[in-house]
C-alpha positions in Angstrom: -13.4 9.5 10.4 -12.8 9.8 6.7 -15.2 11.7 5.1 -16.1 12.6 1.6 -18.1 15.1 0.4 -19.6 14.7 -3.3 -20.8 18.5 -4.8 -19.0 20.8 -4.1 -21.5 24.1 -4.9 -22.4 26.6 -2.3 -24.1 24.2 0.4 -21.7 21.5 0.0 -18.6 24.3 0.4 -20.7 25.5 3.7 -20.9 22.0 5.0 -17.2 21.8 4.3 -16.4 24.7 5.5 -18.4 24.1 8.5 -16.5 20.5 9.5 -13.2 22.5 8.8 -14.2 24.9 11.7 -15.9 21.9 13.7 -12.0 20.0 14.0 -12.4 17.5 11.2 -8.7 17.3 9.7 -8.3 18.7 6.2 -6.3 14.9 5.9 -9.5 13.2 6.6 -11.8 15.3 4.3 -12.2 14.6 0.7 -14.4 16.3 -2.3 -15.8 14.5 -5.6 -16.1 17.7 -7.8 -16.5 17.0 -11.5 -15.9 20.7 -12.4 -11.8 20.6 -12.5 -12.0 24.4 -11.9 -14.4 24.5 -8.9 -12.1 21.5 -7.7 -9.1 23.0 -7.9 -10.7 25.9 -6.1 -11.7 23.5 -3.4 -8.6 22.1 -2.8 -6.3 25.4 -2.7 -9.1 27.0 -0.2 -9.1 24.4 2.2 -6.6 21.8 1.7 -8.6 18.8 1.1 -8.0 15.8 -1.6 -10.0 15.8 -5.1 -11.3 12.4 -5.5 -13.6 10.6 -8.0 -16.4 8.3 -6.8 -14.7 5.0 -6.9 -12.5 6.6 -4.0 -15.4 8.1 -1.8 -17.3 4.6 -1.9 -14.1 3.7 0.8 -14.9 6.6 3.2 -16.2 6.3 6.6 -19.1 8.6 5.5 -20.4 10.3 1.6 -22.5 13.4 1.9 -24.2 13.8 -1.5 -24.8 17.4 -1.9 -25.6 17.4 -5.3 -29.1 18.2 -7.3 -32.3 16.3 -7.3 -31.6 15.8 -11.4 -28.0 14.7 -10.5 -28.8 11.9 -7.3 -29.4 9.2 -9.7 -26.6 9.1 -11.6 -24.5 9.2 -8.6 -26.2 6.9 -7.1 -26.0 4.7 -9.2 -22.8 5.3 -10.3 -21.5 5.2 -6.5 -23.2 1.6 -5.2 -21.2 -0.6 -8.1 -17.9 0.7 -5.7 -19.7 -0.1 -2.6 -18.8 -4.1 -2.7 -16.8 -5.0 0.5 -17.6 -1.2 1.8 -20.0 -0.1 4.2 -19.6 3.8 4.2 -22.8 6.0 6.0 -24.4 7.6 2.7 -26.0 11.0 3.4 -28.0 13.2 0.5 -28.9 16.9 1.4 -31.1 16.1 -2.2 -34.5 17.5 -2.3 -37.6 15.2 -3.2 -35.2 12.2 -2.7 -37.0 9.9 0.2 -35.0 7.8 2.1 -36.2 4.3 0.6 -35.5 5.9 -3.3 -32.1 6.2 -1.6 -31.9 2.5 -0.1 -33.0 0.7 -3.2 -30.6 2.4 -5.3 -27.5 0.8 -3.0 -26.7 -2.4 -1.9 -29.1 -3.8 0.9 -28.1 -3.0 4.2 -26.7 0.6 3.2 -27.1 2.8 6.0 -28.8 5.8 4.5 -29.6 8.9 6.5 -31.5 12.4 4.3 -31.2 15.6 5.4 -32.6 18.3 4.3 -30.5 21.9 5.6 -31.1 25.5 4.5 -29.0 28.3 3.2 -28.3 30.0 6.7 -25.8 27.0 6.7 -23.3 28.9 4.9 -22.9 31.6 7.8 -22.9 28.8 10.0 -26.5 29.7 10.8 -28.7 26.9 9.7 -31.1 24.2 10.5 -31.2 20.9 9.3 -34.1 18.0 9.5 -32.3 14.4 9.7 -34.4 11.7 9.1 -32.6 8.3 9.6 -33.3 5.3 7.5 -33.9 2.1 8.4 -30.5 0.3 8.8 -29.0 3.8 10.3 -27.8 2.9 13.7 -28.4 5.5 16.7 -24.7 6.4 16.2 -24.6 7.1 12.5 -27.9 9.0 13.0 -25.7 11.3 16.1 -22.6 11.6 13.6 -24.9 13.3 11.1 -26.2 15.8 13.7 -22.9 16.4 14.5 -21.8 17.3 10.6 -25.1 19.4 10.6 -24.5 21.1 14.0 -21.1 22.3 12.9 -23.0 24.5 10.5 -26.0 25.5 12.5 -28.9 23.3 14.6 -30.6 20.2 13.5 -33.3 17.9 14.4 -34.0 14.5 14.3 -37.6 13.7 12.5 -39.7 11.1 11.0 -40.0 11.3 6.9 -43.6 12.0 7.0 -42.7 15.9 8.8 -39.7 16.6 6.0 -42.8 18.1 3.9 -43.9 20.3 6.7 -39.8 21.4 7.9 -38.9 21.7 4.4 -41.7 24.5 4.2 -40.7 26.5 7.4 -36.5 26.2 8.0 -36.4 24.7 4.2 -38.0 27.6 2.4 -38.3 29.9 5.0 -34.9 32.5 4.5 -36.8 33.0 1.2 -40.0 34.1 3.0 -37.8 36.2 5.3 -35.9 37.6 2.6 -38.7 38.3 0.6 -40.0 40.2 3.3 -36.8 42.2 4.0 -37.2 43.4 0.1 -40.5 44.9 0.9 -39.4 46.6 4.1 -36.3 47.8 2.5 -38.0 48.9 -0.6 -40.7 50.5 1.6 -37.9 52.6 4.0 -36.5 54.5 0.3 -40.2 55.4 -0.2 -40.2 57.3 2.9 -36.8 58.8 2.4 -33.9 56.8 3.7 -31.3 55.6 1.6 -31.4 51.8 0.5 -28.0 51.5 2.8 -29.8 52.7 5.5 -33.2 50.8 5.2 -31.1 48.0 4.9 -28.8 48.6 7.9 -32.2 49.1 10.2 -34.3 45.9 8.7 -31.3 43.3 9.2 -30.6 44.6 12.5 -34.7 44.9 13.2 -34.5 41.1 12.5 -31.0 39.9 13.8 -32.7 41.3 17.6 -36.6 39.9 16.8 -34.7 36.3 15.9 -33.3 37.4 19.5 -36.5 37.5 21.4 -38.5 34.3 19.3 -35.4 32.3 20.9 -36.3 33.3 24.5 -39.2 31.1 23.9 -41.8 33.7 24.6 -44.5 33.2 21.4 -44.5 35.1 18.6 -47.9 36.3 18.9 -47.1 37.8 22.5 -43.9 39.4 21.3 -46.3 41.0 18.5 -49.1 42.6 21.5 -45.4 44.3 23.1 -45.1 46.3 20.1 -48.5 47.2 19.5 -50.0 49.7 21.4 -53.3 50.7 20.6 -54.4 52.9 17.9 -50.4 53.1 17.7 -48.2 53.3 13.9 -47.8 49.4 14.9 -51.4 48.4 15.0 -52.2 51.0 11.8 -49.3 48.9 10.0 -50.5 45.5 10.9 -54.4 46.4 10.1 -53.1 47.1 6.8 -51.4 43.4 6.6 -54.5 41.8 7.7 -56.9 43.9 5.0 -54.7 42.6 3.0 -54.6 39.2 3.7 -50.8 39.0 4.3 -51.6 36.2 7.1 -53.5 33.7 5.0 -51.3 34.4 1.8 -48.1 33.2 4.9 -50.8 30.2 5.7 -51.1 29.2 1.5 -47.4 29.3 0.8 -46.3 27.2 3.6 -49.3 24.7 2.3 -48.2 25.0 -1.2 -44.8 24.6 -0.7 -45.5 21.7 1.5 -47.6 20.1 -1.4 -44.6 20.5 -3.9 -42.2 18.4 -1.6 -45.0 15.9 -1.7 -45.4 16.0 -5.4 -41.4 16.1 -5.8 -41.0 12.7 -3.6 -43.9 10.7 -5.3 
């Protein structure tokens, strides 16, 4: 399968990266990189071919890592060398929906959108795929295959991609938004900021742990508070607070921004 991936910034280099790892010959792997340096970089790091557009339209499959601002333009520039070729097109762009994808190419383009997270690049993430409408079963299993080989994905309808994007999209922010505070708040009491950071990331790596036994969060939560314990004083303080409906309003208001971003 000759694949080609255009962007070559963080996520796109994880992807790569990740296909590299999967088996996926450095022969068969292309990048369309406008940034001479960054392609350059590319190609000494992992021994794949700098190509321009013209070039990719004659793959097998094009993953279009590049910005929201930028998917036009490629687009656009990409379907006048897609005569006689029938490649799989896939965009990891935000606030791009699958038919603003389809009309921009030739009819009949199998189009599939994903939309991954930043865990990706410790081979860690999780990706939503949603297929579009000429994607065949297959095409739709070779993405999750190119996903999986940096993480987990799943296979969803376009109507969730608001709701995902707001958990596994925007969630390692949450998460590492949280980590701040806890770091920030072990150096109050007294440990050093390696230390507090040591304890939270482990704290988490082993909580990930027990959410992926399947047992529910909220259960997992009762083990560790005992009552009138430091657990339940901490976690009264969070609800005084309103920590729990401030979680409740981001995840709406970020879900209501990929809305407003795909209109």
């Amino acid at each position: 399968m000759r694949l080609t991936l255009v962007g070559a910034g963080a996520m796109g280099e994880a992807l790569l990266t990740g296909w590299l790892g999967a088996g996926h010959a450095p022969a068969d792997l292309a990048v369309v990189e406008p940034v001479r340096e960054r392609a350059d970089a590319i190609q000494a790091r992992h021994g794949v071919r700098a190509v321009d557009l013209a070039e990719a339209a004659r793959s097998d499959v094009v993953v279009l890592a590049v910005k929201p601002h930028q998917i036009a333009g490629v687009l656009g520039e990409l379907a006048g060398g897609l005569a006689g070729a029938a490649p799989l097109i896939v965009s990891i762009a935000a606030g791009t929906p699958v038919a603003q994808l389809e009309a921009a190419l030739p009819e009949g383009t199998a189009v599939v959108r994903v939309m991954p997270n930043t865990p990706a690049l410790v081979g860690q993430g999780m990706a939503g795929i949603v297929p579009g409408t000429a994607a065949s079963a297959d095409q739709v299993d070779t993405v999750r295959g190119l996903m999986d080989a940096v993480g987990r994905s799943v296979v969803i309808a376009e109507k969730q991609i608001d709701a995902l994007t707001a958990l596994s999209g925007s969630g390692p922010a949450y998460l590492f938004y949280i980590a701040d505070a806890m770091i920030e708040g072990g150096v109050h009491q007294g440990l050093t900021r390696a230390e507090a950071t040591e304890l939270v990331v482990q704290t988490f790596v082993g909580s990930a742990a027990l959410l992926a036994t399947g047992t529910p969060a909220a259960a997992l939560r009762e083990q560790v508070t005992s009552p009138a314990g430091t657990t339940a004083a901490a976690l009264r303080e969070l609800d005084e607070r309103g920590v729990r409906a401030a979680f409740l309003a981001a995840v709406e208001a970020c879900a209501e921004r990929g809305r407003e971003m795909s209109r």
